[in-house]
Biotite code that builds the C-alpha atoms (Angstrom):
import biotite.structure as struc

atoms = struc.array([
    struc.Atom([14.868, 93.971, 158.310], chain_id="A", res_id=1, res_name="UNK", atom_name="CA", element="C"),
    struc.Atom([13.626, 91.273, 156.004], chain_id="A", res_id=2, res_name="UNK", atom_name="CA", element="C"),
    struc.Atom([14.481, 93.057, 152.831], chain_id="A", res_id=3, res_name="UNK", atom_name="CA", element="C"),
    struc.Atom([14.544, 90.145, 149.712], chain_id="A", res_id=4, res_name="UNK", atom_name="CA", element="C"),
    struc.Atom([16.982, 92.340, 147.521], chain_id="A", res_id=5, res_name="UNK", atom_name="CA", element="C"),
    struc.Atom([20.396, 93.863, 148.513], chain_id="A", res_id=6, res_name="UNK", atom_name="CA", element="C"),
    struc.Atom([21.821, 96.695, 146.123], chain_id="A", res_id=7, res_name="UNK", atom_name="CA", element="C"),
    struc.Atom([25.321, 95.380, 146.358], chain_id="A", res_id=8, res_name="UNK", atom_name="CA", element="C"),
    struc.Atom([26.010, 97.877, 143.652], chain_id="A", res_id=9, res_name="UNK", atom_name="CA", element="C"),
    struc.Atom([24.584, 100.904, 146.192], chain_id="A", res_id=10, res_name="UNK", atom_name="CA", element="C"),
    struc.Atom([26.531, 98.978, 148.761], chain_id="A", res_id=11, res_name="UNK", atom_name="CA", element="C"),
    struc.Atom([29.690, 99.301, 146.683], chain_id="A", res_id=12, res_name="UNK", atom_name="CA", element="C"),
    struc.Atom([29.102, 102.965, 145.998], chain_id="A", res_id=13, res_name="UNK", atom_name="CA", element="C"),
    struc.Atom([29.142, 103.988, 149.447], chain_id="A", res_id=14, res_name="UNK", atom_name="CA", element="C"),
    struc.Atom([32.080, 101.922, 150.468], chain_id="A", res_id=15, res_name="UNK", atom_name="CA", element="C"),
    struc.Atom([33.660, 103.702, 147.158], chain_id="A", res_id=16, res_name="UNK", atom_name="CA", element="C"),
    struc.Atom([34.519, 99.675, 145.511], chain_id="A", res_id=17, res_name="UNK", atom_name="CA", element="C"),
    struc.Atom([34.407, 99.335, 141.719], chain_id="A", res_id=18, res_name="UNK", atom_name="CA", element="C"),
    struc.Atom([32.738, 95.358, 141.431], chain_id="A", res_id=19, res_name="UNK", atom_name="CA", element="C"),
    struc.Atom([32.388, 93.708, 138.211], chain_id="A", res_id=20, res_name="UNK", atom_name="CA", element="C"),
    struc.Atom([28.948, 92.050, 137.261], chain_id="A", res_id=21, res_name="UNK", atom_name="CA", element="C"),
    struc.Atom([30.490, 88.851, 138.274], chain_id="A", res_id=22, res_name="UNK", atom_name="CA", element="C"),
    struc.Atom([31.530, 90.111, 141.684], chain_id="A", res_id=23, res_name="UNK", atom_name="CA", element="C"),
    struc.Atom([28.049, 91.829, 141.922], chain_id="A", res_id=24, res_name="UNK", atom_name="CA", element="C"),
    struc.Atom([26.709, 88.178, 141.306], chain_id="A", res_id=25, res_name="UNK", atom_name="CA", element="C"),
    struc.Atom([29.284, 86.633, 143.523], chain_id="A", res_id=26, res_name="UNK", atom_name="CA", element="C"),
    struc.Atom([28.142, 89.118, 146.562], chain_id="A", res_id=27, res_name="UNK", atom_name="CA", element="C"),
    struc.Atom([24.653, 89.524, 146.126], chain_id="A", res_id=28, res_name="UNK", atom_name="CA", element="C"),
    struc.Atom([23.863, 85.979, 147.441], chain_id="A", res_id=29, res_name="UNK", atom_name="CA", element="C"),
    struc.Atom([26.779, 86.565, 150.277], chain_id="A", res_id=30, res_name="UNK", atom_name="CA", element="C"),
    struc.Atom([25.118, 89.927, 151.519], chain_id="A", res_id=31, res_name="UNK", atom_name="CA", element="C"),
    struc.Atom([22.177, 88.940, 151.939], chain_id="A", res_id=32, res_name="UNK", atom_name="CA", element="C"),
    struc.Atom([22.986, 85.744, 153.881], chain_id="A", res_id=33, res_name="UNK", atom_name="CA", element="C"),
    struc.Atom([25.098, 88.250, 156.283], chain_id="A", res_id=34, res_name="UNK", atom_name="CA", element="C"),
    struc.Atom([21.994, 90.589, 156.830], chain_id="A", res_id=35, res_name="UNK", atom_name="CA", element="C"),
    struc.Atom([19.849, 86.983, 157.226], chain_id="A", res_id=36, res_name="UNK", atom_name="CA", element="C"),
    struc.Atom([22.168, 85.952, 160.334], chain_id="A", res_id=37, res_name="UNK", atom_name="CA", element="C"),
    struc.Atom([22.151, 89.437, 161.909], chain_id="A", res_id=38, res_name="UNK", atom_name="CA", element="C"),
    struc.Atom([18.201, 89.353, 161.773], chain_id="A", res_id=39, res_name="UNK", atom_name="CA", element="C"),
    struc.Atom([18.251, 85.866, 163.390], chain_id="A", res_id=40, res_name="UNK", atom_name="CA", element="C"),
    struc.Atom([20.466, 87.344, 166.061], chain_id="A", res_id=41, res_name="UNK", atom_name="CA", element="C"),
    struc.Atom([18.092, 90.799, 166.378], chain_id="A", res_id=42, res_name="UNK", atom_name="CA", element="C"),
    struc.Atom([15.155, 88.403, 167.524], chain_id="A", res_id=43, res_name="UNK", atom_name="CA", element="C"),
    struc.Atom([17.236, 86.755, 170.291], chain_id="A", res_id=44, res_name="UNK", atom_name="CA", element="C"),
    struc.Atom([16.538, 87.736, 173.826], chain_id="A", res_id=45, res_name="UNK", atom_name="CA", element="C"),
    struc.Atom([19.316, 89.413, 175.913], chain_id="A", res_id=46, res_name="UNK", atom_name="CA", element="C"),
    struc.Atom([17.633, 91.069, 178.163], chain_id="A", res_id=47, res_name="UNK", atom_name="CA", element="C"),
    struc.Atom([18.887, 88.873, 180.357], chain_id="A", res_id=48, res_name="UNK", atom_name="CA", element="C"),
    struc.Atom([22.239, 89.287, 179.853], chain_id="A", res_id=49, res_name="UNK", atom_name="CA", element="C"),
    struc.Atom([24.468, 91.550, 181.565], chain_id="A", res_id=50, res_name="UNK", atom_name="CA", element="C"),
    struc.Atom([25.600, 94.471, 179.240], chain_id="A", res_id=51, res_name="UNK", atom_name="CA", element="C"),
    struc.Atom([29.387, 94.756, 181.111], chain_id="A", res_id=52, res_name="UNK", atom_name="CA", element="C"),
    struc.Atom([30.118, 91.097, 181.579], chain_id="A", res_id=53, res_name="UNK", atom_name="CA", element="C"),
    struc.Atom([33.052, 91.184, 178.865], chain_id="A", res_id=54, res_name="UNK", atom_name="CA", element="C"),
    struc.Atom([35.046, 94.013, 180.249], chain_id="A", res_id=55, res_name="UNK", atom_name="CA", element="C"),
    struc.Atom([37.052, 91.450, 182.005], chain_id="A", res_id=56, res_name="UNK", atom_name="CA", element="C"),
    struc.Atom([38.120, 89.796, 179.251], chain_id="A", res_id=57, res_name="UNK", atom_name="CA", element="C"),
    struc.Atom([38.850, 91.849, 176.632], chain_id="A", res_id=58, res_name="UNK", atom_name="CA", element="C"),
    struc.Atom([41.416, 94.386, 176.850], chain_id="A", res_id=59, res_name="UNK", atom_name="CA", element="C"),
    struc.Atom([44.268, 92.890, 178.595], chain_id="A", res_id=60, res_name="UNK", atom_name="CA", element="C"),
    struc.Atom([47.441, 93.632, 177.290], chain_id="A", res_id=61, res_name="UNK", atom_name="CA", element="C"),
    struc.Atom([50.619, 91.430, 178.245], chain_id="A", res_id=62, res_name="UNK", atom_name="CA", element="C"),
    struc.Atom([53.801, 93.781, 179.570], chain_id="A", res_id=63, res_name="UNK", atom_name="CA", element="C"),
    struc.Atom([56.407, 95.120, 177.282], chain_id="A", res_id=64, res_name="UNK", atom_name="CA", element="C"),
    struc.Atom([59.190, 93.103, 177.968], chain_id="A", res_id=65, res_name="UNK", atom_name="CA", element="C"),
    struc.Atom([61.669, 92.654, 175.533], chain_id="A", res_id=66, res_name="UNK", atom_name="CA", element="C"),
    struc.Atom([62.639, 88.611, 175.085], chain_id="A", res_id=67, res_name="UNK", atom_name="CA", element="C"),
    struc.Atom([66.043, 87.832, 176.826], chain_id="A", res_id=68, res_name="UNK", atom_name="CA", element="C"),
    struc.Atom([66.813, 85.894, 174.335], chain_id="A", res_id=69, res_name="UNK", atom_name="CA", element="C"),
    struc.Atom([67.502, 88.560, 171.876], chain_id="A", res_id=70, res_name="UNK", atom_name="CA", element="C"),
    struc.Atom([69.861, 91.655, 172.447], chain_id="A", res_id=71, res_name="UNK", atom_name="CA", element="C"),
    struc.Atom([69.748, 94.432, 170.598], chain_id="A", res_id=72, res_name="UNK", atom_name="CA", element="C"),
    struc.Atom([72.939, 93.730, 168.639], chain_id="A", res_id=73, res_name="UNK", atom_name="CA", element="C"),
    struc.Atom([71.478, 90.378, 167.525], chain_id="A", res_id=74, res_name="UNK", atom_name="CA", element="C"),
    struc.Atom([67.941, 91.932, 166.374], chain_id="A", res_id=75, res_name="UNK", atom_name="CA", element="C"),
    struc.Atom([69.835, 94.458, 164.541], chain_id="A", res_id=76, res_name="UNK", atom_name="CA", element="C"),
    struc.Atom([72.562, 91.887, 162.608], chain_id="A", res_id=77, res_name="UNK", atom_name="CA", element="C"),
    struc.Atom([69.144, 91.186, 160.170], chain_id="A", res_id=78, res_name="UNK", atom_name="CA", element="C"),
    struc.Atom([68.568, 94.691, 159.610], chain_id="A", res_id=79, res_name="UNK", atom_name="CA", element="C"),
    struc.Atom([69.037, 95.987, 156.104], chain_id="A", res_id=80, res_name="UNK", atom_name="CA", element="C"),
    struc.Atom([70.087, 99.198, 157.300], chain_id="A", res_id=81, res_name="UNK", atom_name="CA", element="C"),
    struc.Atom([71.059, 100.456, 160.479], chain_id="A", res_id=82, res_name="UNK", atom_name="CA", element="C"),
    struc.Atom([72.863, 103.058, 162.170], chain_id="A", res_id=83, res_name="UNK", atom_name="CA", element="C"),
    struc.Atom([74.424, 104.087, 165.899], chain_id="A", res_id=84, res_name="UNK", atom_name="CA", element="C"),
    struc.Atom([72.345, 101.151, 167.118], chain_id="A", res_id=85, res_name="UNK", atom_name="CA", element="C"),
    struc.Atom([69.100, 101.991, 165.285], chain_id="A", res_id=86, res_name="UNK", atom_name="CA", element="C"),
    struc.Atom([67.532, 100.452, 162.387], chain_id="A", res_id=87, res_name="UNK", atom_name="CA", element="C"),
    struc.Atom([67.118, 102.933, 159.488], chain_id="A", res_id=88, res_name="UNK", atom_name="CA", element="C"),
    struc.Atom([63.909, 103.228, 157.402], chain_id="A", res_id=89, res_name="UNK", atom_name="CA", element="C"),
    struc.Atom([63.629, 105.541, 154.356], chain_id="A", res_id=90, res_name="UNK", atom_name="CA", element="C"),
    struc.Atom([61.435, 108.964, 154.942], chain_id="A", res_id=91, res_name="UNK", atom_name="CA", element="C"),
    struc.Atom([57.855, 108.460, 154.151], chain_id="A", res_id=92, res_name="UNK", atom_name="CA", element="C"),
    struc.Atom([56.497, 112.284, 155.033], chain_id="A", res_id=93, res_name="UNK", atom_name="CA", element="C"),
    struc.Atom([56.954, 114.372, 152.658], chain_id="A", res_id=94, res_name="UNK", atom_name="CA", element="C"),
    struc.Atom([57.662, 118.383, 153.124], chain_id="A", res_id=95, res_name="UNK", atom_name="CA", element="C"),
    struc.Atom([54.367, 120.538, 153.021], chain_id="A", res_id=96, res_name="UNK", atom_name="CA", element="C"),
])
């Protein structure tokens, strides 16, 4: 992977970003530190390391409990708009 020279502006193209020369300066140096790190980590040695140890950790999600200290009439006295209980948003789909 040690490649000297990034084509941020090939980069750009594929991600379908518009960069000015002086963001093409700005990331050229930035890019190729990123790819620099991610070789440095490609040469460390995991083979020691257990490929499902994080699936404890990761992935919890707390329990849907709404906080007592808010009922629904108090969340909805800072709505802007709100009706039969519900807070009103404007439509966002239009028809087909």
């Amino acid at each position: 992977m040690s490649q000297s020279h990034i084509d941020v502006r090939y980069v750009a193209k594929l991600a379908r970003l518009e960069l000015t020369d002086d963001e093409v300066a700005t990331f050229q140096p930035q890019l190729e530190a990123i790819l620099g790190h991610v070789e440095a980590l490609s040469k460390l040695d995991v083979s020691g390391i257990d490929l499902a140890a994080h699936t404890g950790v990761f992935g919890k999600m707390r329990d849907d409990v709404p906080h007592d200290s808010l009922t629904q009439q108090a969340m909805l006295q800072n709505a802007p708009d709100q009706a039969q209980g519900q807070i009103r948003v404007p439509k966002v789909v239009t028809d087909a």
